[in-house]
C-alpha positions as CSV (number, residue, x, y, z in Angstrom):
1,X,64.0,43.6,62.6
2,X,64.9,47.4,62.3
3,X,64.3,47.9,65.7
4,X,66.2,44.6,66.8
5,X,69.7,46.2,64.6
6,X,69.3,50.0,66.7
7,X,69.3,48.5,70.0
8,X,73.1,46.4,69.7
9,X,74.1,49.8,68.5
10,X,72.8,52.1,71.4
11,X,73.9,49.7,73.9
12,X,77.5,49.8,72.2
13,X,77.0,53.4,72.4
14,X,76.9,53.8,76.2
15,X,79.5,51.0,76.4
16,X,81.9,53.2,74.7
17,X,80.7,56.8,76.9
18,X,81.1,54.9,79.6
19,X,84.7,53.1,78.5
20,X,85.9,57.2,77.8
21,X,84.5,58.9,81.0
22,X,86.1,56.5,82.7
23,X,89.7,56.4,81.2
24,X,89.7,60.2,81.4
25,X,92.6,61.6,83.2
26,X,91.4,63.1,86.4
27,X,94.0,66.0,85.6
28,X,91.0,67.5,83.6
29,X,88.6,67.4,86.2
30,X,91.5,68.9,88.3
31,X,91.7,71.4,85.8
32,X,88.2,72.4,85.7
33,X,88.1,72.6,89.4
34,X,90.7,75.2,89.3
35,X,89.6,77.0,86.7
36,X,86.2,77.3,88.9
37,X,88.3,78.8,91.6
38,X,87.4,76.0,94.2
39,X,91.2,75.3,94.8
40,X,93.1,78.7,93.6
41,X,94.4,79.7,96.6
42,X,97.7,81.4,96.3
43,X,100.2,82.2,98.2
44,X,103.4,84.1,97.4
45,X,106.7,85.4,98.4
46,X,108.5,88.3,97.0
47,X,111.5,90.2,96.5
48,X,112.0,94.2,95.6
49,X,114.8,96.4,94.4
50,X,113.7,100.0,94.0
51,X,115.9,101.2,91.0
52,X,114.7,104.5,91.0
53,X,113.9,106.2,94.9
54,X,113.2,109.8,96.4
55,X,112.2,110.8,99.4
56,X,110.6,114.2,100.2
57,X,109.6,116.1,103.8
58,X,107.2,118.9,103.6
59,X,106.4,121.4,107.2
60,X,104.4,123.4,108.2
61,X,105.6,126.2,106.9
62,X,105.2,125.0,103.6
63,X,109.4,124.4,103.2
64,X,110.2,120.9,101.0
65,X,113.6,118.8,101.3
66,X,113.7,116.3,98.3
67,X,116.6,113.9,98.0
68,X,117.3,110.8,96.3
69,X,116.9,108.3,98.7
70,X,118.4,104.9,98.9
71,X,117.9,101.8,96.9
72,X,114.6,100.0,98.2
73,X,114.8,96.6,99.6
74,X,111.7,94.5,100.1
75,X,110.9,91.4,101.3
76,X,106.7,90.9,100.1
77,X,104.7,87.9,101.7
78,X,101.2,87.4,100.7
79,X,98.0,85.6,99.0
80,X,95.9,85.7,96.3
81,X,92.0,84.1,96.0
82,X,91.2,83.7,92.4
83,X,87.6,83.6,91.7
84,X,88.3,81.7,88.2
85,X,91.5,82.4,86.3
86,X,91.5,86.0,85.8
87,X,90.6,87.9,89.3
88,X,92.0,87.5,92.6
89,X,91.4,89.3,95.8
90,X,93.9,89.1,98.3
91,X,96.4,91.1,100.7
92,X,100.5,91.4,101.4
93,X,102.6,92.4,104.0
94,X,105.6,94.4,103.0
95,X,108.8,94.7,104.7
96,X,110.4,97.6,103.2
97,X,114.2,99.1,104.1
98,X,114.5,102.4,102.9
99,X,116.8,105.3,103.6
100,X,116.4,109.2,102.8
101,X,120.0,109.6,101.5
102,X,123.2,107.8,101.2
103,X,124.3,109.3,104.4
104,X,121.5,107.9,106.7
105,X,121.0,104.1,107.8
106,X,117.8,102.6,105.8
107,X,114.6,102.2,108.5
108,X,112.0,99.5,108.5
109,X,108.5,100.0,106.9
110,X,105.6,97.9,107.3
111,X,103.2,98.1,104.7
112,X,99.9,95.8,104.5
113,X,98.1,96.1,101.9
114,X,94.4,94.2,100.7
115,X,95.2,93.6,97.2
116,X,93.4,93.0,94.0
117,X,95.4,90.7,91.4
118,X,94.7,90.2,87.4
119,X,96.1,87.1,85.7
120,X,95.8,87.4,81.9
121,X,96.8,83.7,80.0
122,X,98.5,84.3,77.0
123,X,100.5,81.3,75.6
124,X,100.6,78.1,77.4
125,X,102.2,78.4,80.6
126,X,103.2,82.2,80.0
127,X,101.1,84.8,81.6
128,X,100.1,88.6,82.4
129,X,100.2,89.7,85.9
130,X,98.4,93.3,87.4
131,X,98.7,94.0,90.9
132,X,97.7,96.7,92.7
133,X,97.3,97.3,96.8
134,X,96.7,100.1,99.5
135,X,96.5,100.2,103.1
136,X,97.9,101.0,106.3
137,X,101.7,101.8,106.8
138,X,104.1,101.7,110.2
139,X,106.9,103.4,109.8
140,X,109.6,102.6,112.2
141,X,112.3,104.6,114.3
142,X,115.3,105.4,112.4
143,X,118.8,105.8,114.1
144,X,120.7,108.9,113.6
145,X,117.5,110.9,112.8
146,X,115.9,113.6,115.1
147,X,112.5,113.6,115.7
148,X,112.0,116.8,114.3
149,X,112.9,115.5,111.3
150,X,110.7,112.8,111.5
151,X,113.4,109.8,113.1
152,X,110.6,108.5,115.5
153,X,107.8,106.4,115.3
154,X,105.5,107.2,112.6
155,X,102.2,106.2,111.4
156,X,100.5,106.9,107.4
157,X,99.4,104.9,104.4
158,X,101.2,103.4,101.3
159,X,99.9,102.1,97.9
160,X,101.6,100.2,95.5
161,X,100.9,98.7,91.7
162,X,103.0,96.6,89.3
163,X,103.0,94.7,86.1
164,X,104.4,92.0,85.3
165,X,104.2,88.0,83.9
166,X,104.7,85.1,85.7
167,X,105.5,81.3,84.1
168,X,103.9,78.2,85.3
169,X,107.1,75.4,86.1
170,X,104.6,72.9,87.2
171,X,100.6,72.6,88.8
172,X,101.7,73.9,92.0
173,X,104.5,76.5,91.3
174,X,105.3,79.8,89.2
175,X,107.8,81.8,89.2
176,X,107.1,85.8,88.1
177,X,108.9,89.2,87.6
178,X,107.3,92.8,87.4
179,X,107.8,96.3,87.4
180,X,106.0,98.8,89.6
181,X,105.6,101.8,91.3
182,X,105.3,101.9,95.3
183,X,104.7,105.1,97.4
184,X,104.0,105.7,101.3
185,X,103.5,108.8,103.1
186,X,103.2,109.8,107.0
187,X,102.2,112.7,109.1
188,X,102.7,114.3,112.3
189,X,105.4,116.5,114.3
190,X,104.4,119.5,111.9
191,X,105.7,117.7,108.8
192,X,104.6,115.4,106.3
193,X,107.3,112.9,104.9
194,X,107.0,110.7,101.7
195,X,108.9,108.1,100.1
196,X,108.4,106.9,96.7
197,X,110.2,104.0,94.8
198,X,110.3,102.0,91.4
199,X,110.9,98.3,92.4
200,X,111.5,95.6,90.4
201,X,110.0,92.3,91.6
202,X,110.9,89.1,91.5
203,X,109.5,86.0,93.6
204,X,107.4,82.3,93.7
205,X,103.7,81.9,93.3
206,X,101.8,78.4,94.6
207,X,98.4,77.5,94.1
208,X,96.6,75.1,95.9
């Protein structure tokens, strides 16, 4: 008789596993997915004021013009790869005006950079961003500026970090802000020139 009482109940048991697993929301699952980093792909797009800039050329002969330079202007494209919620590996391409003073027209620099990406959760849909890429740099011919000077064509590096948080609007969009510090230097022609920057960032974030 015992045994006859236990088996209505296990067989009501499963009934009700099976009634929950399937009237979870597949949101969860979803969730979980992401979370793995099987879907967290993310691509961005980003925008950069430099509120603090200088610009520096040093020769040969060991002689170094600093200036303020121009206000920064940026236009950032790129992606991000999380490998669950915190780390992402990625890469950007920046499109950078700068100028070396008030007096000279701003040039076109291309930065790309591989990036790495930490994304720290802290309260709901409110979280902590670190960024932080180097890599090549083309800097581009600027008008008015003799080569000797360093108006031509012009090849170096750049680097670039920032911090930041980002809030999530919806499963597919955030929008973020940071602050940051972004540098690129270039040689050749007997002088070294160098322009350093303090952006502030603001842009969109998808995941799919």
């Amino acid at each position: 008789m015992a045994n006859r009482a236990r088996r209505p109940s296990a067989l009501a048991l499963s009934a009700v596993i099976a009634t929950v697993v399937s009237a979870t929301p597949s949101a969860v699952f979803a969730d979980e997915k992401a979370r793995s980093g099987d879907t967290a792909l993310a691509p961005s797009l980003e925008f950069q004021l430099g509120v603090h800039n200088s610009a520096n050329v040093r020769r040969s002969d060991d002689k170094t013009d600093g200036t303020d330079a121009r206000a920064l202007l940026a236009i950032v494209p790129g992606f991000d790869k999380f490998y669950g919620r915190v780390f992402g590996l990625g890469a950007e391409y920046m499109f950078v005006w700068a100028g070396a003073s008030e007096g000279t027209s701003r040039r076109l620099i291309m930065s790309l950079h591989p990036r790495m990406r930490m994304s720290f959760p802290v309260h709901g849909k409110l979280t902590l961003d670190g960024v932080l890429g180097v890599g090549p740099a083309v800097w581009m011919a600027q008008d008015g500026l003799k080569t000797a000077n360093g108006g031509d064509d012009r090849l170096g590096w750049s680097l670039r970090f920032a911090f930041g948080a980002s809030w999530q609007f919806n499963d597919a969009v955030a929008a973020f802000g940071s602050l940051g510090y972004y540098t690129t230097t270039t040689y050749g022609d007997d002088l070294t020139a160098e322009l350093a920057a303090i952006p502030l960032s603001v842009g969109l974030r998808s995941v799919f």
